[in-house]
Kinemage of the C-alpha trace (Angstrom):
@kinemage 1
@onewidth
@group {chain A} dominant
@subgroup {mainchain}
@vectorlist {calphas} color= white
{ca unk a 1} P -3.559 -13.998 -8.151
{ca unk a 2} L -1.348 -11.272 -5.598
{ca unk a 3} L -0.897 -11.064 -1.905
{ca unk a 4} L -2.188 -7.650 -1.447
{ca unk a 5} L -1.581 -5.092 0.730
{ca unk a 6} L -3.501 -1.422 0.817
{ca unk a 7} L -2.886 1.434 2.524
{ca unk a 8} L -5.637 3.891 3.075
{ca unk a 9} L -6.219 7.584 4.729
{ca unk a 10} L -7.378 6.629 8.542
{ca unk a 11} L -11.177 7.896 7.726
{ca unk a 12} L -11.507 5.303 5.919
{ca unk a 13} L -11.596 2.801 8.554
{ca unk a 14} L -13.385 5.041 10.901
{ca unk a 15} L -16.241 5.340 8.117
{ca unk a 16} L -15.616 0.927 7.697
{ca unk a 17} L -15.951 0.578 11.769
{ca unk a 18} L -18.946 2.805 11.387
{ca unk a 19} L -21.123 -0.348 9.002
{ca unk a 20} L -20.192 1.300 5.677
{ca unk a 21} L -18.851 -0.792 2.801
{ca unk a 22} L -15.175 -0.254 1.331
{ca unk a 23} L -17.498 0.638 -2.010
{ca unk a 24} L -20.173 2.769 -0.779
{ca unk a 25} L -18.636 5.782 -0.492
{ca unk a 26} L -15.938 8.685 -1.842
{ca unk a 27} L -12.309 7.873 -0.480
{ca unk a 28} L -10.379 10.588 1.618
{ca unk a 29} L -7.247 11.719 0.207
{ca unk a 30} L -4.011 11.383 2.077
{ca unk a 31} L -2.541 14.613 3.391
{ca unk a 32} L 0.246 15.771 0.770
{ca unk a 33} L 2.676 15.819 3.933
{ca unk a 34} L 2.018 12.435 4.329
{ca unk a 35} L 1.824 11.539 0.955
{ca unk a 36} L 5.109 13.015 -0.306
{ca unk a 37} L 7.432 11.874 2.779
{ca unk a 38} L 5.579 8.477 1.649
{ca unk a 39} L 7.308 8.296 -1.663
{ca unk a 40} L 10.730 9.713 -0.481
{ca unk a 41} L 10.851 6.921 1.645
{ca unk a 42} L 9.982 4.231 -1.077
{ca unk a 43} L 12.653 4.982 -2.953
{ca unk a 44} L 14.896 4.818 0.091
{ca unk a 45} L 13.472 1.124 0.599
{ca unk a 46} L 14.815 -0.066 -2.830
{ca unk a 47} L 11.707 0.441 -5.152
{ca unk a 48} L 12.356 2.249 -8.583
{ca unk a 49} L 9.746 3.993 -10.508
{ca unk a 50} L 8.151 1.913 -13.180
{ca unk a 51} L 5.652 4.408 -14.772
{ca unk a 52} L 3.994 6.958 -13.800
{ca unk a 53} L 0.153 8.515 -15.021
{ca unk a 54} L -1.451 11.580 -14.164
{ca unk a 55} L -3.164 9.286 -11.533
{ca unk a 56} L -1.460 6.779 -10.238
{ca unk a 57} L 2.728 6.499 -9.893
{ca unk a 58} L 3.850 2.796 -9.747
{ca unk a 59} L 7.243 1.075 -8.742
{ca unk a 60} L 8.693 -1.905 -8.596
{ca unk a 61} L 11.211 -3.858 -6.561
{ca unk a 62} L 12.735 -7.536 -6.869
{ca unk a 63} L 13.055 -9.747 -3.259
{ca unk a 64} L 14.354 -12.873 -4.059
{ca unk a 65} L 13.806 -12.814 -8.031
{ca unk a 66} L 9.862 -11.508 -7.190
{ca unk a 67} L 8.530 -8.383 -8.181
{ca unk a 68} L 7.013 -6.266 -5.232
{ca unk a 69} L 4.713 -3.601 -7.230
{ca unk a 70} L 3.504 -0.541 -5.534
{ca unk a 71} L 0.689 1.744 -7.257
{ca unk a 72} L -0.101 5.029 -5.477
{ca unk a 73} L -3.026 7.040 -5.813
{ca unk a 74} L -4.561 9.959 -4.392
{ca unk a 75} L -6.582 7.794 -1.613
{ca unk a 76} L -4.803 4.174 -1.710
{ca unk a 77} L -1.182 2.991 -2.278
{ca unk a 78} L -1.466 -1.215 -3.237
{ca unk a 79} L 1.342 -3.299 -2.352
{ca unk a 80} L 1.514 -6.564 -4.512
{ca unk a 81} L 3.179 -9.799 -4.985
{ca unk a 82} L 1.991 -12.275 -7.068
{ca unk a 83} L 1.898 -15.556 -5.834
{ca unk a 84} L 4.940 -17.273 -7.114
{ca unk a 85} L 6.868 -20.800 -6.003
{ca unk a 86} L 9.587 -17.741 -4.438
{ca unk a 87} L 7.351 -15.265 -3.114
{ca unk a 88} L 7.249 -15.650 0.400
{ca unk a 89} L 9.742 -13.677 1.455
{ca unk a 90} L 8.400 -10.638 -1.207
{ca unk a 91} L 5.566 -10.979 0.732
{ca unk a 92} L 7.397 -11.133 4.122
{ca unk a 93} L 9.293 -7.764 2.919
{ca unk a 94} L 6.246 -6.493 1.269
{ca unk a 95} L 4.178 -6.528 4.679
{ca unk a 96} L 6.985 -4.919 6.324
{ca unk a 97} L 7.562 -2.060 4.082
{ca unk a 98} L 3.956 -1.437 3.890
{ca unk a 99} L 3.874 -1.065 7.762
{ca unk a 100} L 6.741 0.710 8.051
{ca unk a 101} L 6.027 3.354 5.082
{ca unk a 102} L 2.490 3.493 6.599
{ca unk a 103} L 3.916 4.935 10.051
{ca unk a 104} L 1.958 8.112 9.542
{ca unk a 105} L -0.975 8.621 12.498
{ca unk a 106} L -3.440 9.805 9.030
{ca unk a 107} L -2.705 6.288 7.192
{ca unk a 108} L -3.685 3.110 8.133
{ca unk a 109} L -2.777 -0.671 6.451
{ca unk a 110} L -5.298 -3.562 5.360
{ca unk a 111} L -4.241 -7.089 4.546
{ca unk a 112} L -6.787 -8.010 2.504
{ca unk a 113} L -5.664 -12.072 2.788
{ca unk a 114} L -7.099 -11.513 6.464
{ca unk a 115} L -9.370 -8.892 6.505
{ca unk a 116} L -7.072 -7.418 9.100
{ca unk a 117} L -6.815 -3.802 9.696
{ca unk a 118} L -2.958 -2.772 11.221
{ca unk a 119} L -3.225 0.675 12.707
């Protein structure tokens, strides 16, 4: 099991707010703009690539001797940590960089631990 983190184009919560299910319909992209100054950023914040698919990019970084892995996509970035005796402050920094990176008016973050949306 992870702590995980999403980050998602802001229709997406619009379309959630408005009764939909996460699963019922076709994700929005995020705007290249957004998307690109995204994963400058990232690599900025300490996370190296790890491997990359026509699909999805992923990277990787170590807080406190526990892996932080990001995936982006096209319509979601994940943030996870996986629930380790040292992960609390991966998932401390985790949350953080996720809000921080997410500081975009198009993106929005979910913690999926809480069901909480952070705008």
């Amino acid at each position: 099991m992870s702590y995980v983190i999403s980050i998602y184009h802001a229709d997406i919560k619009k379309k959630i707010d408005g009764g939909l299910a996460i699963e019922d319909f076709e994700h929005s992209r995020f705007e290249e703009e957004d998307l690109a100054r995204f994963l400058i950023r990232l690599i900025k914040y300490g996370y190296r690539p790890e491997s990359e698919h026509t699909s999805m990019k992923a990277y990787v970084k170590e807080v406190d001797a526990c892996p932080i892995q990001v995936h982006v996509f096209d319509t979601q970035i994940s943030f996870s940590v996986p629930y380790w005796p040292n992960s609390k402050e991966a998932i401390f920094a985790a949350l953080q960089d996720a809000s921080e990176l997410s500081d975009s008016n198009t993106m929005v973050m979910h913690d999926a631990q809480n069901n909480e949306w952070i705008l």
